[in-house]
C-alpha positions in Angstrom: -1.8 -14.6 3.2 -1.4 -14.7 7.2 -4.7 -13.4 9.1 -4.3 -9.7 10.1 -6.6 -9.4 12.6 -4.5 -11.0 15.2 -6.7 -14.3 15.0 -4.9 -17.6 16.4 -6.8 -19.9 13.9 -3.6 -20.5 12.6 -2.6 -22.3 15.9 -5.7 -24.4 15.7 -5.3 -25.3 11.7 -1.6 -26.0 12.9 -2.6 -28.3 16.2 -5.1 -30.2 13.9 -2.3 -31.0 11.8 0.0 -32.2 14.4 -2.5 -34.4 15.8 -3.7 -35.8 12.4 0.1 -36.9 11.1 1.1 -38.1 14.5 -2.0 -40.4 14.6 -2.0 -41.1 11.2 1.9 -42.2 11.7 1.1 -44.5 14.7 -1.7 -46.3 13.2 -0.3 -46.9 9.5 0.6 -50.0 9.6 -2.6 -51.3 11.6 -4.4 -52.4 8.0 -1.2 -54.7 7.3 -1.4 -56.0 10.4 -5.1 -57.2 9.8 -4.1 -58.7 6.6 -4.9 -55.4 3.7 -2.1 -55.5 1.9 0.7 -52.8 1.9 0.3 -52.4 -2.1 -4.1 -51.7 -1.6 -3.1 -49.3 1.4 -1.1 -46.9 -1.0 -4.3 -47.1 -3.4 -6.5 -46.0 -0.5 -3.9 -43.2 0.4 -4.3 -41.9 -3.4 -7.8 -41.9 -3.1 -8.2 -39.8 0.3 -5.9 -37.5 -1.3 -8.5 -36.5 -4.1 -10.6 -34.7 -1.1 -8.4 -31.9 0.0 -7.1 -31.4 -3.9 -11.1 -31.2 -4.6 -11.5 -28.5 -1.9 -8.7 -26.2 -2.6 -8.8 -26.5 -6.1 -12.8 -25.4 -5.9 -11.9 -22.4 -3.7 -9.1 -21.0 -6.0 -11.5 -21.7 -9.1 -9.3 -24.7 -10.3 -6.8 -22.9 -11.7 -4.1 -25.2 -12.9 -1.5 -24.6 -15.6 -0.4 -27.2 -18.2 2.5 -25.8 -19.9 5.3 -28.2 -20.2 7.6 -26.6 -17.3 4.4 -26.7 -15.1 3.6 -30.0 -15.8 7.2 -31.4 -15.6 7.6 -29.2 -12.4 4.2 -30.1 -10.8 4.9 -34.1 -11.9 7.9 -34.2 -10.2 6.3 -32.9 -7.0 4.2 -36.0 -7.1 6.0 -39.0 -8.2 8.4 -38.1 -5.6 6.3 -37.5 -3.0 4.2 -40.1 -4.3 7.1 -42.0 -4.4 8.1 -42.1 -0.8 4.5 -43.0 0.0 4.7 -46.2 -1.5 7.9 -47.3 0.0 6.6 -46.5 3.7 3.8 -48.8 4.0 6.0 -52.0 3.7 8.8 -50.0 5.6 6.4 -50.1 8.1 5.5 -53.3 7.9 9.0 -54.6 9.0 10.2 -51.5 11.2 9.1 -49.5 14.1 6.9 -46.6 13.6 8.3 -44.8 16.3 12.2 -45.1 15.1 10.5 -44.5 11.2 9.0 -41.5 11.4 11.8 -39.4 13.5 14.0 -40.0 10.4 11.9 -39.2 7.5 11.0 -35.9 9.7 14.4 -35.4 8.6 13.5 -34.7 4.6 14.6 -31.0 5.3 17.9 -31.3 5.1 17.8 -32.8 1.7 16.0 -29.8 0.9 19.0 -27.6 2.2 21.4 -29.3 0.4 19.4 -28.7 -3.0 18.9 -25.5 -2.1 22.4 -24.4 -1.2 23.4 -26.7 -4.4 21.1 -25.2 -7.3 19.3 -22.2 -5.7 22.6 -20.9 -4.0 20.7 -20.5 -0.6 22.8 -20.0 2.1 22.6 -22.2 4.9 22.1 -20.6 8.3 23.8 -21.7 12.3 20.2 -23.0 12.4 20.4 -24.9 9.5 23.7 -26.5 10.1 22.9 -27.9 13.9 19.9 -29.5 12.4 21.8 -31.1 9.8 24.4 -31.8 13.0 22.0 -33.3 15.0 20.7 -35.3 12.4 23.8 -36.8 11.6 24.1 -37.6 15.0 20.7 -39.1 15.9 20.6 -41.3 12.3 23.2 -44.1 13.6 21.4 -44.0 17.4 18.2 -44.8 15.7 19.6 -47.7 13.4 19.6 -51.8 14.4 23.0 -52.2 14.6 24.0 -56.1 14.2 27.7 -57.0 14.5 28.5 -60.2 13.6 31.6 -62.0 12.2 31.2 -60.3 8.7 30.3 -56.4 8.1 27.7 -54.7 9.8 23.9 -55.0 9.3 21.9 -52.0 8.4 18.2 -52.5 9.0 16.2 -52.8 5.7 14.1 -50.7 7.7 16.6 -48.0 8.4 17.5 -47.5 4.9 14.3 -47.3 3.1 13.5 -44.5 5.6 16.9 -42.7 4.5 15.2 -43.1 1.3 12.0 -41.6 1.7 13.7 -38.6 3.7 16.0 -38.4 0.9 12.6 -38.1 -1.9 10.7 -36.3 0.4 13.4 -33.8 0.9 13.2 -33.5 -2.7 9.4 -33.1 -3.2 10.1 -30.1 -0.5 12.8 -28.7 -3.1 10.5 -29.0 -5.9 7.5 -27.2 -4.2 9.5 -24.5 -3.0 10.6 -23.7 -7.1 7.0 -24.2 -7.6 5.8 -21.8 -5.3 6.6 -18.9 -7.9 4.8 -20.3 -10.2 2.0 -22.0 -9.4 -0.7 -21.5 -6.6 -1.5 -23.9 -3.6 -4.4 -26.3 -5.4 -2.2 -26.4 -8.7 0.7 -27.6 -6.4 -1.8 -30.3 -4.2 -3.2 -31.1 -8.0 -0.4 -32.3 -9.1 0.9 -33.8 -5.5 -2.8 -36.0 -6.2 -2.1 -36.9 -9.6 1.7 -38.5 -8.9 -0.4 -40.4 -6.6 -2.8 -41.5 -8.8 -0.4 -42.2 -11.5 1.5 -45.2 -9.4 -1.5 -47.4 -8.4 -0.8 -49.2 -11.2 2.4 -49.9 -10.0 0.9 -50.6 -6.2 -1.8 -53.0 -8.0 1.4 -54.7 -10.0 2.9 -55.6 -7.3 0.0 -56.8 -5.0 0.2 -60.5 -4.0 -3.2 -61.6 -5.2 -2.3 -65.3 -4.6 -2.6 -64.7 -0.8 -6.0 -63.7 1.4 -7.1 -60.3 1.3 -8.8 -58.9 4.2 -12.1 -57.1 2.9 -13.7 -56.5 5.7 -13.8 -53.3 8.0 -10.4 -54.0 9.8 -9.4 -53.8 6.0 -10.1 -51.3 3.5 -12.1 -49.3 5.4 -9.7 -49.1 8.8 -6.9 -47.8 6.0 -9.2 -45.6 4.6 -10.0 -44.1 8.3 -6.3 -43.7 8.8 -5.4 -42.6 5.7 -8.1 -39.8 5.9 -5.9 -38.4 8.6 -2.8 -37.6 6.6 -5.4 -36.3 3.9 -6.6 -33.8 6.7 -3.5 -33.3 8.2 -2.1 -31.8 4.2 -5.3 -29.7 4.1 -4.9 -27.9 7.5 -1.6 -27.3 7.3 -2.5 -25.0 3.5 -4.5 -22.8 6.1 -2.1 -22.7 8.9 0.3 -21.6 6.2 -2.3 -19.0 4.9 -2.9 -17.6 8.2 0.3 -17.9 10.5 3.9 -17.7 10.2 5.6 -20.6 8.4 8.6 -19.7 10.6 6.3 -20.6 13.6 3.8 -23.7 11.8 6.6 -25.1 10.4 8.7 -26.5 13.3 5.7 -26.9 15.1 4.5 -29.7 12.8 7.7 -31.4 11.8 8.8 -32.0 15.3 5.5 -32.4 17.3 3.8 -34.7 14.5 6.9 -37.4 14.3 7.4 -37.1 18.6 3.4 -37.4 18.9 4.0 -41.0 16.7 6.7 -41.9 18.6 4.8 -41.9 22.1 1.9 -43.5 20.4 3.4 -46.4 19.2 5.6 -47.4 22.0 2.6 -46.8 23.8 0.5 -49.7 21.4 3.8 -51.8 21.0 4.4 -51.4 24.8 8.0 -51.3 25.0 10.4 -48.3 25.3 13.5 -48.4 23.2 17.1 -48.5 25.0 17.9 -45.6 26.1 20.6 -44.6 22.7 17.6 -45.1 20.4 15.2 -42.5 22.8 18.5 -40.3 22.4 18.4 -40.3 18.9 14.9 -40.0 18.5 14.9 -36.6 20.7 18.1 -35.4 18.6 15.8 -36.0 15.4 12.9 -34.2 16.8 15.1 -31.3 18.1 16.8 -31.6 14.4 13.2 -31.7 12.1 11.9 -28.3 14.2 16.1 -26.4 13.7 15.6 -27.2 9.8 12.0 -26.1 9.6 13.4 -23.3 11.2 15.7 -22.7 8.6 13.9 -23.9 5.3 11.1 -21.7 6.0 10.8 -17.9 5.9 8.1 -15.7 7.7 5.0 -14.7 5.0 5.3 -10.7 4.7 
């Protein structure tokens, strides 16, 4: 429940959280670049999640349920979360993290749609110019390559449609789960998807090829990876104490913006200007559909 004594920790739990992702964004796809595989990256991710699970679950007495609606409820929050996760780290191996991560900010209006589709939520004039402006920003963002054929869509470009598109859904999920199930059952199961696909990470590894093990390896993914870990436990007690109404666009559209500047900072380049365009329309759009997919705590 939000603080009542008119507190602003919430603001700080909430800025922590913006800075976390937005680093954590910018500097993903720093291990690849040092030769520690995409594949070993996601295994490291699934690890560093197992510390804020740990912690919440310990302060709500680990109360998890495991009847069969749970656990097909609580699994399908993390094989599709967990699912994203391993298709961004070779997405970012052969796009632009600042293009990248404006789009899967996105992932809220795939929850609208399931919402309004199965929940018969109504979509607000908030909701609808986010899903406007996202619309509109997704072909600015793109590569577009006209040649004599048909037109080239970044490989890029659509793997980040879809993550947005399971992210969206992991959103859907938890927001079902939310009657049911408190906040360490929900990042319990959000661990355990993870855990469940390193098999499929370690599958698909290229062991043939050198492996950086060194500390511009595993431990420089583990270091950035520990970020989005933090980032997932602040924002439970931004949530707790503040207004999701107010936490909510705050970290959708200030985390992915905050990546953006970073890595066109690192890769030293700006994008033409139709590409800046529709990364400001994405931000603008991630903060409206916050907006709308989230309701104040009473």
């Amino acid at each position: 429940m939000p603080s009542t004594s008119g507190s602003r920790r919430w603001l700080g739990y909430a800025l922590v959280t913006t800075l976390t992702w937005g680093l954590w964004g910018a500097f993903s796809d720093l291990p690849a670049k040092h030769g520690f595989p995409e594949t070993l990256t996601y295994v490291v991710w699934s690890a560093t999640m197992l510390l804020p699970a740990g912690f919440v679950l310990r302060r709500e007495g680990w109360k998890v349920p495991f009847d069969p609606c749970s656990i097909a409820l609580g699994l399908a929050i993390g094989l599709s979360g967990a699912g994203g996760v391993i298709m961004l780290f070779p997405t970012l191996s052969i796009g632009p993290s600042y293009l990248i991560f404006p789009i899967i900010s996105l992932a809220p209006a795939i929850t609208i749609a399931f919402s309004g589709a199965f929940l018969r939520e109504r979509t607000e004039r908030t909701g609808v110019l986010g899903i406007a402006l996202a619309l509109i920003s997704l072909p600015l963002i793109n590569d577009w390559k006209f040649g004599a054929a048909n037109v080239h869509l970044g490989l890029w470009f659509v793997l980040s449609l879809a993550i947005t598109v399971l992210w969206g859904l992991q959103n859907f999920f938890i927001k079902i789960a939310h009657s049911t199930m408190d906040t360490g059952a929900i990042f319990f199961y959000m661990t355990l998807g993870g855990l469940l696909l390193d098999p499929v990470a370690v599958a698909l590894t290229q062991w043939n090829v050198p492996i950086n093990l060194g500390p511009d390896g595993p431990l420089l993914s583990a270091a950035v990876q520990l970020l989005n870990a933090v980032g997932s436990l602040t924002i439970v007690y931004a949530l707790r104490e503040g207004k999701a109404i107010v936490v909510s666009p705050l970290t959708n559209a200030a985390s992915p913006l905050i990546t953006a500047l970073i890595a066109m900072a690192i890769a030293g380049e700006v994008p033409p200007l139709l590409k800046l365009a529709g990364i400001g329309l994405a931000v603008i759009a991630s903060a409206l559909l916050a907006l709308q997919t989230e309701e104040p705590h009473p």
